[in-house]
Structure formats: structure tokens, C-alpha cells
Wavefront OBJ file of the C-alpha trace (Angstrom):
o trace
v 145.172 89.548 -96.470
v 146.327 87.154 -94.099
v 146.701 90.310 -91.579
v 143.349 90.789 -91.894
v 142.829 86.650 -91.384
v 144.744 87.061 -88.121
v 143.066 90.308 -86.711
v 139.916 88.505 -87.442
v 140.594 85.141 -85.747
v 142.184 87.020 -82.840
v 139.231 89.074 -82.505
v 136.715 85.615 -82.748
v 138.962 83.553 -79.968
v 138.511 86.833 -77.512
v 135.056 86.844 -78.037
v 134.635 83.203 -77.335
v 136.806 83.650 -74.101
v 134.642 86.305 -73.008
v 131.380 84.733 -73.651
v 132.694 81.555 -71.782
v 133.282 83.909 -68.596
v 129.985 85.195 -68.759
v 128.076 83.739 -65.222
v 125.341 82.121 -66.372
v 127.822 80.281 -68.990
v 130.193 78.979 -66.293
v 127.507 77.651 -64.224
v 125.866 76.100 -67.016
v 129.418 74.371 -67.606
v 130.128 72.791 -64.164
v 127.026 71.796 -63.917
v 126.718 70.053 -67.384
v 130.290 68.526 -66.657
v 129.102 67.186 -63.064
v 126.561 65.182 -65.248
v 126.956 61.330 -66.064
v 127.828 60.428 -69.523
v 125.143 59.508 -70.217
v 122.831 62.595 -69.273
v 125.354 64.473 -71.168
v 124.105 62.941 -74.489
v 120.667 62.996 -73.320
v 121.268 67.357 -73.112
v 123.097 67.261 -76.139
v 119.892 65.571 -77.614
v 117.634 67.654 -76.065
v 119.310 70.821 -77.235
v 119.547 69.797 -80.852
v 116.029 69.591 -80.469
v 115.555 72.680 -79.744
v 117.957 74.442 -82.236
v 116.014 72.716 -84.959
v 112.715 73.390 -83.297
v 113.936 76.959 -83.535
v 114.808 76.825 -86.785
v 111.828 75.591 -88.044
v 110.023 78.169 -86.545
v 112.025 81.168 -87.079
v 113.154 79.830 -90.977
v 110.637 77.138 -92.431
v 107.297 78.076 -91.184
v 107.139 81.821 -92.234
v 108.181 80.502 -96.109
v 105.481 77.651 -95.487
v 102.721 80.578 -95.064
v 103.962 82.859 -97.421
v 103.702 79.364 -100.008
v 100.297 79.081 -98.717
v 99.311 82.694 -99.311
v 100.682 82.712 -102.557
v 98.458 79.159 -103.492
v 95.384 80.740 -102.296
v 95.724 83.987 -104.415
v 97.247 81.721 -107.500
v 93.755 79.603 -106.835
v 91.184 83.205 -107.074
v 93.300 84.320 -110.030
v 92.947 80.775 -112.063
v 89.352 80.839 -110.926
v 89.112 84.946 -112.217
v 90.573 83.771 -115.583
v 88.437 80.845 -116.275
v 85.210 83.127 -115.387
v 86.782 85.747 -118.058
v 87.688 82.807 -120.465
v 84.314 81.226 -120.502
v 82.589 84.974 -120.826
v 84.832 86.405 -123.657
v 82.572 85.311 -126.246
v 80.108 87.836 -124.590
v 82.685 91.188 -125.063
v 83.499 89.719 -128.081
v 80.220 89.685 -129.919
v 80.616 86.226 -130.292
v 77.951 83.567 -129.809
v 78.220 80.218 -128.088
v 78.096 76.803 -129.811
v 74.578 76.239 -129.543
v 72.976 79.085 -131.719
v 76.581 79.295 -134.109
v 75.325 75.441 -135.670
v 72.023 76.198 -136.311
v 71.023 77.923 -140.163
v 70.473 81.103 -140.472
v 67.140 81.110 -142.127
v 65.877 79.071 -138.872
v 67.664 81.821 -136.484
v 66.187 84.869 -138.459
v 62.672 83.511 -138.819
v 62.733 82.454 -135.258
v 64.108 85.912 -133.723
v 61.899 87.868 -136.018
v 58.884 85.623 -134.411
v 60.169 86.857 -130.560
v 61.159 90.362 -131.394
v 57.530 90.633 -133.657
v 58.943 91.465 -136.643
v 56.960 90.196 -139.378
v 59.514 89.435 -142.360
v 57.093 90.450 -145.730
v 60.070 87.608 -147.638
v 63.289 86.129 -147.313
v 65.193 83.682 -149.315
v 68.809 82.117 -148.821
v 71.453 83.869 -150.908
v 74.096 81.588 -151.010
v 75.794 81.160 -147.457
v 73.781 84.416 -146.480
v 69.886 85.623 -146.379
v 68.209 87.894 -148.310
v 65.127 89.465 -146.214
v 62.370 92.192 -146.751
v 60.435 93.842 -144.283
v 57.451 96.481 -144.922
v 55.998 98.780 -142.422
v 57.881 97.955 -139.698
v 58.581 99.722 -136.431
v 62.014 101.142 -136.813
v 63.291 101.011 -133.378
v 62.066 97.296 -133.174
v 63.593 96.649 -136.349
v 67.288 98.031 -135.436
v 66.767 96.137 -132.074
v 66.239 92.717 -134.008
v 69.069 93.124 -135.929
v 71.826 94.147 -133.853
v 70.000 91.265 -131.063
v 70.894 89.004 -134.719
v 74.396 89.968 -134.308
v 75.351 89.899 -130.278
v 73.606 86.756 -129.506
v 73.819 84.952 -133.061
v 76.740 86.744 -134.094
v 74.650 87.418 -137.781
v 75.967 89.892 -139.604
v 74.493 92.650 -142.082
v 76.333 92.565 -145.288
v 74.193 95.006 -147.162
v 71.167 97.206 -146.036
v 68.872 99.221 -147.369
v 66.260 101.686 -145.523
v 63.131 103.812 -146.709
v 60.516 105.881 -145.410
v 57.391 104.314 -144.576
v 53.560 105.948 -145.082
v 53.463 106.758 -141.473
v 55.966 108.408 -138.892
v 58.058 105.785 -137.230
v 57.900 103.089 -139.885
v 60.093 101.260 -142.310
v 60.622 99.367 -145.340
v 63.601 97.626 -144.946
v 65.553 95.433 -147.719
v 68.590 93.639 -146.558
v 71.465 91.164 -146.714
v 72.517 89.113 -143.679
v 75.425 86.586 -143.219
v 76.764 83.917 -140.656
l 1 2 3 4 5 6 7 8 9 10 11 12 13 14 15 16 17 18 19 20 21 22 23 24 25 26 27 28 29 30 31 32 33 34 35 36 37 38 39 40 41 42 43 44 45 46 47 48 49 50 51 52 53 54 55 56 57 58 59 60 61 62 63 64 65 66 67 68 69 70 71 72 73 74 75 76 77 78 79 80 81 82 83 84 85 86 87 88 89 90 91 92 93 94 95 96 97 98 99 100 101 102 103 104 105 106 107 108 109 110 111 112 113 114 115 116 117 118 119 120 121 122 123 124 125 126 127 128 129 130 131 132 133 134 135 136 137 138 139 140 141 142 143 144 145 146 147 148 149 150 151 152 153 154 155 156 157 158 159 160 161 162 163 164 165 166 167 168 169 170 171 172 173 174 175 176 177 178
């Protein structure tokens, strides 16, 4: 080990001697030791300067931009999230607040008024709604109901569906729920 120490050491003083015959290094030295003391320190200054000028730029300011990168693309991912958070009650089948604290007689009567459905009776069974329609349209009448559940989130607990006297048309008995 301590072989290896000296071989090492040797090898760093030769290096040193050569580097301090290179020409521009010896002229560099009798001119800095023709200086004044005082000019001395004021090189000495000026080239710590630049050493930690050159640090900065070769060291500090590429991790600065990377940081700065990395802040920008945290910022569109937190932004991403919070547009996903605040939508998830749409993938969900979930409703928002507004329509979830209203009953569910005044939700059903109401959407049944928009989607023309014309509810023959209905009356509250429980925490649920019992409704009835006759002669309805049956496409409008599936569209109502599963419009009940995405934007109301109202669900069908029972259901039951017969033939009407014409082609295309429904009686409908059924069972909804909050």
C-alpha cells in the first residue's frame, strides 16, 4: 500500500514540475512575481473570481435549470390532477352536490317534465319512488332513466316493462332510489 502511496506521489510531484516548465506557465510566473504586493492580492482576487464564476456556471446553473424544468412539469401535472379530480364524479356516474341534496320526487318529476315523459303516478316508497308510466315512447323512456342515473346518480331498484297497443310504446312500472 504505501508503495502504491509513493509511486503515486512521485508520479503527482513530476507532473507538477512539468506543468511549471510549460512556457506560458513560466512567463505567467515572472511576471506575477515582478508585481507589487499589493497587485499580487489584487490577481489572487481576481482569479478566485473567476474559479467561482466558473464554477457556478459549469456546476450550479445547469442543476438550477434542470430544478426549474422539473417545477414547471411538477406545476402541468398538479394542474392535470386537479382537472381529473374535479371531473371524476363524471367517469364515475356520480353527480355533483347540487342535484345529490335535492328529493327525489322533485328530480324525477322535474326530468320527466324536460325529457317529456308524462309520469301516469308516482308516490314515495320509503327513501325511494315508486313511478308508473303508460304509453310511453320507449327509447325516450330508457333515455330518461339512465339521464336519472348519470347526472342525478338515481338508481333503478326494480323495473318492470310491457308491451304497449302500438309499436314503439310502453307501460312501464318501476322502483327508483337515491
Amino acid at each position: 500500500m504505501n508503495t502504491l502511496k509513493q509511486k503515486l506521489s512521485s508520479s503527482w510531484n513530476e507532473s507538477l514540475l512539468k506543468l511549471k516548465q510549460l512556457p506560458p506557465i513560466v512567463s505567467f510566473n515572472l511576471w506575477y512575481d515582478s508585481q507589487n504586493v499589493r497587485d499580487q492580492k489584487i490577481i489572487k482576487g481576481i482569479s478566485a473570481f473567476i474559479v467561482l464564476c466558473l464554477i457556478i456556471v459549469l456546476f450550479v446553473q445547469p442543476f438550477l435549470a434542470k430544478q426549474e424544468l422539473y417545477q414547471s412539469k411538477l406545476a402541468k401535472s398538479i394542474a392535470t390532477y386537479e382537472t381529473l379530480a374535479n371531473n371524476a364524479h363524471k367517469f364515475q356516474g356520480q353527480t355533483s352536490n347540487q342535484s345529490s341534496s335535492a328529493p327525489i320526487l322533485a328530480i324525477v318529476t322535474k326530468q320527466a317534465k324536460r325529457s317529456n315523459i308524462n309520469l301516469k303516478r308516482f308516490e314515495p316508497d320509503g327513501d325511494g319512488l315508486r313511478i308508473w308510466l303508460e304509453g310511453a315512447v320507449f327509447d325516450d323512456a330508457m333515455r330518461w332513466l339512465e339521464d336519472l342515473n348519470q347526472k342525478h346518480n338515481i338508481q333503478i331498484k326494480q323495473i318492470n316493462v310491457e308491451r304497449g297497443d302500438k309499436p314503439g310504446l310502453v307501460d312501464l312500472r318501476g322502483s327508483l332510489y337515491k
